[in-house]
Jmol script that loads the backbone (N, CA, C; Angstrom):
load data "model"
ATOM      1  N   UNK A   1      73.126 135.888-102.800  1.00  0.00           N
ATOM      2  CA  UNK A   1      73.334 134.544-102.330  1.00  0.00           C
ATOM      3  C   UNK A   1      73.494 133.560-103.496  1.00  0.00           C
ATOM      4  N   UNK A   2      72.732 133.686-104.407  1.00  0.00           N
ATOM      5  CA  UNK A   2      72.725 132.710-105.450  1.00  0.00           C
ATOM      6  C   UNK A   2      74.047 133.192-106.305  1.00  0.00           C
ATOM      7  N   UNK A   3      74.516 134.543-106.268  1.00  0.00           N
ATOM      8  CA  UNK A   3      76.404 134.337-106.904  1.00  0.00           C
ATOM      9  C   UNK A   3      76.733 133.228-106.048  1.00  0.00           C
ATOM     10  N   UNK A   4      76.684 133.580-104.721  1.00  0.00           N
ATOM     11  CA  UNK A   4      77.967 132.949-104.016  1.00  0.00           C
ATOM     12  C   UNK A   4      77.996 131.290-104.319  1.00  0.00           C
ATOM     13  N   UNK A   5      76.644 130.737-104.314  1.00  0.00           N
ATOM     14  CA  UNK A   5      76.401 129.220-104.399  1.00  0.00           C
ATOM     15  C   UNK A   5      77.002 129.065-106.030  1.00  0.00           C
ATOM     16  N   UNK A   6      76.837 129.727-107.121  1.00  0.00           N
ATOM     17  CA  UNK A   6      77.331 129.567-108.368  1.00  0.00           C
ATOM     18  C   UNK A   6      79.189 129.457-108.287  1.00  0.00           C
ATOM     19  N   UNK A   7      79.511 130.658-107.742  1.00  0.00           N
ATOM     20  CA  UNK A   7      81.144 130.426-107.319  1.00  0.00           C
ATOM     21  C   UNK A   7      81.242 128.967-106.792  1.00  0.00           C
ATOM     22  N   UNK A   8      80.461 128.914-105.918  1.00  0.00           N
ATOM     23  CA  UNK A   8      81.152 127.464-104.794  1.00  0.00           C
ATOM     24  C   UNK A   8      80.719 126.467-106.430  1.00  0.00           C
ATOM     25  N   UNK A   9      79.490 126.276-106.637  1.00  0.00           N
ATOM     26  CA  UNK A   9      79.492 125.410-107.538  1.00  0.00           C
ATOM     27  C   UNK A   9      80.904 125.496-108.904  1.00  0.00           C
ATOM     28  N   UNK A  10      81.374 126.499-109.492  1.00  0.00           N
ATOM     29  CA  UNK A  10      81.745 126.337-110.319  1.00  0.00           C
ATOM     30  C   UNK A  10      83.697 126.284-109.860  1.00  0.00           C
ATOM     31  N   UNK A  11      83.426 126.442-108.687  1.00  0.00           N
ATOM     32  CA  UNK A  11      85.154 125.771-107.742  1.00  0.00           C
ATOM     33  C   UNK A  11      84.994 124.218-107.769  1.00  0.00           C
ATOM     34  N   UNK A  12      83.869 123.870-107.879  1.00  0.00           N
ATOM     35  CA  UNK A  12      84.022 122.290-107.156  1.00  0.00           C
ATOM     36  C   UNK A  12      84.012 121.952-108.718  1.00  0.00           C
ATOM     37  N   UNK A  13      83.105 122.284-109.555  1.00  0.00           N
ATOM     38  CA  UNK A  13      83.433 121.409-111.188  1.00  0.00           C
ATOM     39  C   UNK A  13      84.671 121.903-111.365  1.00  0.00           C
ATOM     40  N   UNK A  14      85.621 122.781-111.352  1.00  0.00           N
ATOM     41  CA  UNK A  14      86.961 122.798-111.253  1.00  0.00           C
ATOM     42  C   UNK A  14      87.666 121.885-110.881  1.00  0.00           C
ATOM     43  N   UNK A  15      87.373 121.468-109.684  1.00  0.00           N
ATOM     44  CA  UNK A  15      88.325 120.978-108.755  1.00  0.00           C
ATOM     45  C   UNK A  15      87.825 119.207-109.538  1.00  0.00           C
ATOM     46  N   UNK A  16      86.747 118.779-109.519  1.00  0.00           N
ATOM     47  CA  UNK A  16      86.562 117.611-110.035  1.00  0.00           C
ATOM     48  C   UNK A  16      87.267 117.439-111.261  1.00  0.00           C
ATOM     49  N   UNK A  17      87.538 118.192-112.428  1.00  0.00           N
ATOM     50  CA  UNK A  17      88.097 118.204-113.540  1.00  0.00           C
ATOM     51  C   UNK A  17      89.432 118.167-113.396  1.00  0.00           C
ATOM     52  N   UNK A  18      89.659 118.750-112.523  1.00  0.00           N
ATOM     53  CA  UNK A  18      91.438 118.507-111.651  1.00  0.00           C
ATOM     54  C   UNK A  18      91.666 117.223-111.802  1.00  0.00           C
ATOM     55  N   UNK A  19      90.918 116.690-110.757  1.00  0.00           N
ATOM     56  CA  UNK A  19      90.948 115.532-110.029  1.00  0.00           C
ATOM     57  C   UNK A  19      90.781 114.213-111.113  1.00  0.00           C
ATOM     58  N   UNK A  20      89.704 114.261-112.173  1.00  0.00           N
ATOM     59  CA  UNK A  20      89.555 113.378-113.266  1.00  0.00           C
ATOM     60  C   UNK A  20      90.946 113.537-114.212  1.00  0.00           C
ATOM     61  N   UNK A  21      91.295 114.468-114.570  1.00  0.00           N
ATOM     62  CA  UNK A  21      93.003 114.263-115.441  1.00  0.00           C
ATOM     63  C   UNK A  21      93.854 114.201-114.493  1.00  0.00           C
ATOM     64  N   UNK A  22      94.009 114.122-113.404  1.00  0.00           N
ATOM     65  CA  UNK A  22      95.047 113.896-112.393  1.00  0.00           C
ATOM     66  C   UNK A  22      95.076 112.167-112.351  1.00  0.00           C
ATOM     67  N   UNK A  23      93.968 111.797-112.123  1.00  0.00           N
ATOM     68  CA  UNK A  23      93.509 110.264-112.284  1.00  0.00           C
ATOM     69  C   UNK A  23      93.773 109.444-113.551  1.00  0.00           C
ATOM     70  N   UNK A  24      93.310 110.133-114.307  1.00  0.00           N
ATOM     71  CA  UNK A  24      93.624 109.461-115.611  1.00  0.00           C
ATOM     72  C   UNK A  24      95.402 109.414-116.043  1.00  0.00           C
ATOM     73  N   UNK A  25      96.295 110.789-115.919  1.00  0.00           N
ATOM     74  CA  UNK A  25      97.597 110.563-115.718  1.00  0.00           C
ATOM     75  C   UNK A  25      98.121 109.237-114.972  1.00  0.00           C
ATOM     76  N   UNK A  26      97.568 109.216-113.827  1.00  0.00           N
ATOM     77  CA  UNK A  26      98.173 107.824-112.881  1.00  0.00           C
ATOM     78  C   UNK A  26      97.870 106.671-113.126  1.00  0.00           C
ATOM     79  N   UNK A  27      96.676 106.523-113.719  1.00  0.00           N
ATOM     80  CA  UNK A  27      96.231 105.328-114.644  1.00  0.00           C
ATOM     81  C   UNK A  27      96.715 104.777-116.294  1.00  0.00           C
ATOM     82  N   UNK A  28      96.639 106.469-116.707  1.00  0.00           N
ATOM     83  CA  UNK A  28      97.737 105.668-118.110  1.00  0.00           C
ATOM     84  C   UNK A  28      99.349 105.857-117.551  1.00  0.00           C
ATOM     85  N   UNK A  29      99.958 105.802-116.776  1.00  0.00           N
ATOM     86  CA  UNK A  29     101.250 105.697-116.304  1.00  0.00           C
ATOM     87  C   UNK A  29     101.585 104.648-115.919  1.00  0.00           C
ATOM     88  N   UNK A  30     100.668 103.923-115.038  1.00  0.00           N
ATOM     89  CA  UNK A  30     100.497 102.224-114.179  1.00  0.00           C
ATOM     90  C   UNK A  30     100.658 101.643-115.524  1.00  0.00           C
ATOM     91  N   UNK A  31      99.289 101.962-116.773  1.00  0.00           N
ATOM     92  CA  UNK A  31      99.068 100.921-117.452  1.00  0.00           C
ATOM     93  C   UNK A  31     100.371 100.447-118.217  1.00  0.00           C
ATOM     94  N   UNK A  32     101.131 102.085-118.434  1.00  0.00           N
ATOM     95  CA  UNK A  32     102.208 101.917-119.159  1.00  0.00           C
ATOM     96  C   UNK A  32     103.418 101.058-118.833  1.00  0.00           C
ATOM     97  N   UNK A  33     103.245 100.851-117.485  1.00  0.00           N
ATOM     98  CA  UNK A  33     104.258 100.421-116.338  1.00  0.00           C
ATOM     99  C   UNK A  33     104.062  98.596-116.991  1.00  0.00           C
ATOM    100  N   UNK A  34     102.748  98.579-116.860  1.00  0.00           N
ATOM    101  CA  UNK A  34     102.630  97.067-116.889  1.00  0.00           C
ATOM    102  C   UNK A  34     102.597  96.807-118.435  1.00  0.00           C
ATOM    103  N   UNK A  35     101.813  97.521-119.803  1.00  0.00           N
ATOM    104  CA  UNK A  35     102.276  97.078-120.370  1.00  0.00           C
ATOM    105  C   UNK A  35     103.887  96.770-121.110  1.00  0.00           C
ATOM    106  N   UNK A  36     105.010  97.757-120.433  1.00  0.00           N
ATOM    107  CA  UNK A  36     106.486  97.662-120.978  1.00  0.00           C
ATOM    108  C   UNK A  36     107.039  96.271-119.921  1.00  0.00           C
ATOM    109  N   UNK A  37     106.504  95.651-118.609  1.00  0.00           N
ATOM    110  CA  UNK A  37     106.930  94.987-118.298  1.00  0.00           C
ATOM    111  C   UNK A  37     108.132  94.940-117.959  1.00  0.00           C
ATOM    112  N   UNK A  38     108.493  96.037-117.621  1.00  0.00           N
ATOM    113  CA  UNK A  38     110.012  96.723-116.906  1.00  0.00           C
ATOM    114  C   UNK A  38     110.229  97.601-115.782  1.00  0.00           C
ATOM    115  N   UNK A  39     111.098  97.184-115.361  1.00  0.00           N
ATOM    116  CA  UNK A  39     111.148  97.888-113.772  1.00  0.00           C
ATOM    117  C   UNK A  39     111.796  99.150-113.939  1.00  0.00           C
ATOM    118  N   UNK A  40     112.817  99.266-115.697  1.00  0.00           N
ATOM    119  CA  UNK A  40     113.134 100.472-115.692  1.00  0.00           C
ATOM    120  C   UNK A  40     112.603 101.660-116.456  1.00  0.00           C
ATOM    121  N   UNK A  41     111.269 100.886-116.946  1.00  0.00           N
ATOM    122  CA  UNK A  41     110.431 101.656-117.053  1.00  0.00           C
ATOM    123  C   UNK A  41     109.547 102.888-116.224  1.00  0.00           C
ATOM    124  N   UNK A  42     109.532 102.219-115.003  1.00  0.00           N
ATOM    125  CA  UNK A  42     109.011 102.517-113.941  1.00  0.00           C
ATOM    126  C   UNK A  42     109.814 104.131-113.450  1.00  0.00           C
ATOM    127  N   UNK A  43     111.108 103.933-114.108  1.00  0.00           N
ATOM    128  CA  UNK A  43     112.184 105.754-113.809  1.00  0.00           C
ATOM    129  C   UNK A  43     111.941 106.416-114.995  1.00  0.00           C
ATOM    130  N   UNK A  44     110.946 105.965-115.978  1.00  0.00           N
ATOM    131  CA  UNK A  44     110.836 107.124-117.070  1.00  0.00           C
ATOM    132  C   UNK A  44     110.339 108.610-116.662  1.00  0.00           C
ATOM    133  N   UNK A  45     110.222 109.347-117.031  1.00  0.00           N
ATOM    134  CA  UNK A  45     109.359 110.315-116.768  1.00  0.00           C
ATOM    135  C   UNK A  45     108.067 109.947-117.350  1.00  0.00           C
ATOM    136  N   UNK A  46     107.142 110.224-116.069  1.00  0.00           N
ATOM    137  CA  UNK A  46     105.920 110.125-116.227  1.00  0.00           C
ATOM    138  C   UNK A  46     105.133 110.481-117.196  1.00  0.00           C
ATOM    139  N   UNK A  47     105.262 111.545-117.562  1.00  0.00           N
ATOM    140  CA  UNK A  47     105.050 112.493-119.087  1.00  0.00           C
ATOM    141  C   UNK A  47     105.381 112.034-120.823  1.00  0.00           C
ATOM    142  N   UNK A  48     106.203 111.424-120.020  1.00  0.00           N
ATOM    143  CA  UNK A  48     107.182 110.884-121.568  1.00  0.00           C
ATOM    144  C   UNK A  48     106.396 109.784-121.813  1.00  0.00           C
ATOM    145  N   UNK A  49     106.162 108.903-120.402  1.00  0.00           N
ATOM    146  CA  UNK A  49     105.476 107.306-120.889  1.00  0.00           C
ATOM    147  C   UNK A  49     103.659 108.134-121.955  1.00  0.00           C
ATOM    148  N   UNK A  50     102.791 108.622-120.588  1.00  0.00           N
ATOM    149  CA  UNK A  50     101.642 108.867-121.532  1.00  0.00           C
ATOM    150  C   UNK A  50     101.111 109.912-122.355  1.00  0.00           C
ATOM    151  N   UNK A  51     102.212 110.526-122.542  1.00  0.00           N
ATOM    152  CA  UNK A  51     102.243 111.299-124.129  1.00  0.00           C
ATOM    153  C   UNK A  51     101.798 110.414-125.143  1.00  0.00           C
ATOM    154  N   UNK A  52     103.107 109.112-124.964  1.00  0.00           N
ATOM    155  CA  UNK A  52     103.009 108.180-125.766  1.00  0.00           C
ATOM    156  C   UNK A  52     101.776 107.803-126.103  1.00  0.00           C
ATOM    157  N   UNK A  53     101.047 107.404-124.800  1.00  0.00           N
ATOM    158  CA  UNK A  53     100.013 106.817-124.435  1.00  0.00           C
ATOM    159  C   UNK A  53      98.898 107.414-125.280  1.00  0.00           C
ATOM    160  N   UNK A  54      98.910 108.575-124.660  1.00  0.00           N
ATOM    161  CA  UNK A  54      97.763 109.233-125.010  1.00  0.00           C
ATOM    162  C   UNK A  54      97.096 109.567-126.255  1.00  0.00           C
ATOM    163  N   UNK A  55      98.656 109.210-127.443  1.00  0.00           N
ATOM    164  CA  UNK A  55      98.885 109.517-128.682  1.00  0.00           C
ATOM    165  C   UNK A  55      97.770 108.945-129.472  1.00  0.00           C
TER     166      UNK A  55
END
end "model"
wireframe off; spacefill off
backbone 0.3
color backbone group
């Protein structure tokens, strides 16, 4: 029993760690959005803006 609760536990810190760089992508992407102050910024690839970002 105590595997199985360790599996479930160590799916969900997975899945939270997902979920925290999934978040943070969409947040430095927005920020990037607003700091270029361009709408055609907004068709970059997402990747391309916070690479930058992240640099």
């Amino acid at each position: 029993m105590a595997e199985a609760a360790q599996r479930h536990q160590d799916r969900q810190s997975g899945a939270a760690e997902h979920d925290a760089a999934k978040r943070r992508r969409t947040e430095l992407y927005t920020r990037a959005v607003e700091l270029l102050g361009n709408d055609s910024a907004a068709r970059w690839p997402p990747g391309t803006v916070v690479k930058r970002l992240d640099d």
